[in-house]
C-alpha positions as CSV (number, residue, x, y, z in Angstrom):
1,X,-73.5,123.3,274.6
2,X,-73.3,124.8,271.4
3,X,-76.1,123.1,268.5
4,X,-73.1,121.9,265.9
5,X,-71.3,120.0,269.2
6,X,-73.8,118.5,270.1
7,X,-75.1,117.2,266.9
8,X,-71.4,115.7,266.5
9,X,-71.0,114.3,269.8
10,X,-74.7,112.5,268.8
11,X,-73.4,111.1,265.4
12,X,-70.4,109.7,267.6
13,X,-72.3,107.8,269.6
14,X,-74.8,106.9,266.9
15,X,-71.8,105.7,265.1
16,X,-70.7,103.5,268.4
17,X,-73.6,102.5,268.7
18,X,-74.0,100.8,265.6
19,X,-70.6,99.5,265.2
20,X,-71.0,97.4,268.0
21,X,-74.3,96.3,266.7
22,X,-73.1,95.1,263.3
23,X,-69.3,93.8,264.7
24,X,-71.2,91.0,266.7
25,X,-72.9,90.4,263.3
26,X,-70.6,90.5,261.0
27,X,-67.9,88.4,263.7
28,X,-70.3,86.1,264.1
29,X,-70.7,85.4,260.3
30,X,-67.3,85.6,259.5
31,X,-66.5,83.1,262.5
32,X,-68.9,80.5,260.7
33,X,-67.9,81.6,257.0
34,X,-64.2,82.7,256.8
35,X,-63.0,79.5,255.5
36,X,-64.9,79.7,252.5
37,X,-63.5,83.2,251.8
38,X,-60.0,82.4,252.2
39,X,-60.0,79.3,250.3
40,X,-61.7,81.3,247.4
41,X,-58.8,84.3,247.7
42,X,-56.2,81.6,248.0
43,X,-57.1,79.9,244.7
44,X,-57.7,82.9,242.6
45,X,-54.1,84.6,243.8
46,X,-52.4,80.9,243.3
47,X,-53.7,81.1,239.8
48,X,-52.3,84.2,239.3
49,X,-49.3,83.3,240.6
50,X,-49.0,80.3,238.5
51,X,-50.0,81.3,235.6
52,X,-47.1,84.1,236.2
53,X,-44.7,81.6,236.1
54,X,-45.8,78.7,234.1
55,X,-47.0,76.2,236.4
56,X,-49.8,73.2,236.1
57,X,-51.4,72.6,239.6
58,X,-51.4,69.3,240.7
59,X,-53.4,68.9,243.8
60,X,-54.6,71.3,247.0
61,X,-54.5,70.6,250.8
62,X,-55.9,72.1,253.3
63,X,-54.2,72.6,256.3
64,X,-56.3,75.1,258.2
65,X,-59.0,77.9,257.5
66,X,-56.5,80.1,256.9
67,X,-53.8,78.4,255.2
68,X,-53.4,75.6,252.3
69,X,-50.9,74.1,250.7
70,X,-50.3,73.8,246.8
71,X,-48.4,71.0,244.9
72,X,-47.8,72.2,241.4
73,X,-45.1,71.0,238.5
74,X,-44.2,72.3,234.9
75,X,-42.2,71.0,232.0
76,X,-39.1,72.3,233.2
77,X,-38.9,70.3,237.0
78,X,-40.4,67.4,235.8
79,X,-37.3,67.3,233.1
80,X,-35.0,67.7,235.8
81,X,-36.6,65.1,237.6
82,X,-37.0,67.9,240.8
83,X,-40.4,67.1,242.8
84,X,-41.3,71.0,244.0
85,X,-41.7,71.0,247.4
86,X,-45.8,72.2,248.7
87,X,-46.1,75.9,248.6
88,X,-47.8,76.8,251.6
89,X,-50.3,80.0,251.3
90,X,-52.0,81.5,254.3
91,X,-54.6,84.8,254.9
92,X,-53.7,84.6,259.1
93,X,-52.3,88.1,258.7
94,X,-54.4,89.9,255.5
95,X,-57.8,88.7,255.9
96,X,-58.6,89.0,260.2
97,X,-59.7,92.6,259.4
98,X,-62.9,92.2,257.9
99,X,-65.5,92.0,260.5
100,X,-64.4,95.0,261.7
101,X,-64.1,97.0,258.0
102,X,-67.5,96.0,257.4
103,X,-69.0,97.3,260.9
104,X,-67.2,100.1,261.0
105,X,-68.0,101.1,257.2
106,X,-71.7,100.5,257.6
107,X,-72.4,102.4,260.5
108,X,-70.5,105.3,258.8
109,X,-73.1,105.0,256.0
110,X,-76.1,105.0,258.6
111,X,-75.3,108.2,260.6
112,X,-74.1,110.1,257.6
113,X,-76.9,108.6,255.2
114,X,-79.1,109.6,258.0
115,X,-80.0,105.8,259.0
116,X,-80.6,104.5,255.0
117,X,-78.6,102.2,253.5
118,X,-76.5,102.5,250.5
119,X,-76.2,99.3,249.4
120,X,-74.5,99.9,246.1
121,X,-71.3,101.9,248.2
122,X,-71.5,98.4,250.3
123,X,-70.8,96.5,247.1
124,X,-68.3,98.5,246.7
125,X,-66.5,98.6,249.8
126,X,-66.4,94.9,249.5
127,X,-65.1,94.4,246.0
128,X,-62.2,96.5,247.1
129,X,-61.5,94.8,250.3
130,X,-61.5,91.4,247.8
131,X,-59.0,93.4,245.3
132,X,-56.7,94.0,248.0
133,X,-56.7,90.7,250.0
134,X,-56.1,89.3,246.3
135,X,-53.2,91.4,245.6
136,X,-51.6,91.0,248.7
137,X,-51.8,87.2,248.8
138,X,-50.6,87.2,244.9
139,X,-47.4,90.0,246.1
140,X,-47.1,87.3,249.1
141,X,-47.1,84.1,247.3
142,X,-44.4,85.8,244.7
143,X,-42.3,86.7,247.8
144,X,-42.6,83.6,249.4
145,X,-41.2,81.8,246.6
146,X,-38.5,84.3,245.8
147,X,-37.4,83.4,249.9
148,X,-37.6,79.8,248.8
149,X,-35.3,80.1,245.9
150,X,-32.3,81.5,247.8
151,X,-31.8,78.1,249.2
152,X,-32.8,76.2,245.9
153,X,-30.7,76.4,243.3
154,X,-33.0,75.4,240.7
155,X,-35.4,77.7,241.7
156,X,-33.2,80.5,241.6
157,X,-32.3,79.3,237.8
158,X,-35.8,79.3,236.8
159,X,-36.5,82.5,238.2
160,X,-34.0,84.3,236.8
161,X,-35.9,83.6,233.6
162,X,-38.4,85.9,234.1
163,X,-37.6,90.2,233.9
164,X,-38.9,91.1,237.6
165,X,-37.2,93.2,240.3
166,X,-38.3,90.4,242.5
167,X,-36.5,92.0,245.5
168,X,-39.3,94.5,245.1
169,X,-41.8,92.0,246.1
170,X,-40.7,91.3,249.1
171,X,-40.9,95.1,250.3
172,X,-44.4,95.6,248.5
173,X,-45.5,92.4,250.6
174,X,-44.3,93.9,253.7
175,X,-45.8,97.3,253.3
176,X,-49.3,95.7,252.1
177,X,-49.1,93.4,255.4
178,X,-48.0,95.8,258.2
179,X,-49.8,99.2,256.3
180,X,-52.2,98.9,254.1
181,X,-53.9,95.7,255.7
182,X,-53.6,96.9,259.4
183,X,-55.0,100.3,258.7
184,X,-57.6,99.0,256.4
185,X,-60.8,100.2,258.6
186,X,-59.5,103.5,258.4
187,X,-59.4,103.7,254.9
188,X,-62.3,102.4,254.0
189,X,-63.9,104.4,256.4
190,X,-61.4,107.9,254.6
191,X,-63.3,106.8,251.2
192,X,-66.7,106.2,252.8
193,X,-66.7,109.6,254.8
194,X,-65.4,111.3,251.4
195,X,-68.2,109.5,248.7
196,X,-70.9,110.2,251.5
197,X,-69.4,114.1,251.6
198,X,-69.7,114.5,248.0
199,X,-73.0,112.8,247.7
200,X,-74.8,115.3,250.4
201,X,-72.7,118.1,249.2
202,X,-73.7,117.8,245.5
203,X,-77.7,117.3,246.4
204,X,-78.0,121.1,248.2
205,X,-77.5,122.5,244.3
């Protein structure tokens, strides 16, 4: 077997071997810990949302560890005397991914760091796995209440207020979801494998 096989094949199962390591970790933290996460994302994307379109919250449920529901008002309902049904937001589909980002990312940056940590790249990594989850939540919650409004009339009105393509949205929402959020191990690994690849090829000059 020729040297250059061989050493791939060994960084393969190096990788492997680490991934497993650090998904059983990282599961087993996000298991206990998800909650906390999602209820942070939830909040900051509803703020955005509101403050998008000019609401006041009024009070927060929780309904799951994925999922809560939001009961907000503005000048405008509260003159027409309309009570806005809760506005249910939920990370079920945008947030699952993470253990396995994280394992997967990590043991790249062992076997090609050869077995040190970068630490910093890891910070990284995880701000843009926050900037995502957040943008998808906020595309989400935007399409969810464009949905809403085809059956509301008074939504529909107080929409219309605002200069959006809102149909596009919907379409960014479902690309983030079935794309960008199911391949998102992949990616990060893509960026990982490339900043690594720089970093080794820029210290031989």
């Amino acid at each position: 077997m020729k040297p250059k096989l061989k050493s791939s094949l060994s960084e393969v199962a190096e990788f492997f071997i680490h991934f497993i390591m650090f998904y059983a970790s990282f599961l087993y933290i996000w298991l206990n810990y998800e909650g906390y996460y999602n209820y942070f994302m939830l909040q900051n994307a509803m703020s955005i949302f509101m403050w998008q379109f000019d609401f006041e919250l009024v009070k927060i449920t929780t309904i799951d560890t994925h999922s809560l529901n939001f009961f907000f008002t503005n000048d405008y309902f509260e003159k027409m005397r309309v009570n806005l049904a809760p506005f249910k937001l939920s990370t079920t589909v945008i947030t699952y991914n993470i253990p396995m980002t994280l394992s997967a990312t990590v043991a790249l940056i062992i076997v090609k760091s050869r077995r040190k940590l970068d630490y910093l790249l890891i910070v990284y990594i995880f701000i843009m796995l926050m900037l995502l989850h957040l943008f998808t939540l906020y595309i989400s919650s935007v399409g969810s209440f464009v949905k809403a409004s085809f059956t509301q009339s008074i939504l529909s009105d107080y929409i219309s207020r605002y200069s959006m393509v809102l149909d596009d949205y919907k379409y960014i929402g479902r690309f983030l979801i079935h794309y960008a959020i199911r391949f998102e191990p992949f990616m990060m690994m893509v960026f990982v494998w490339y900043f690594l690849q720089r970093t080794i090829d820029s210290s031989k000059y």
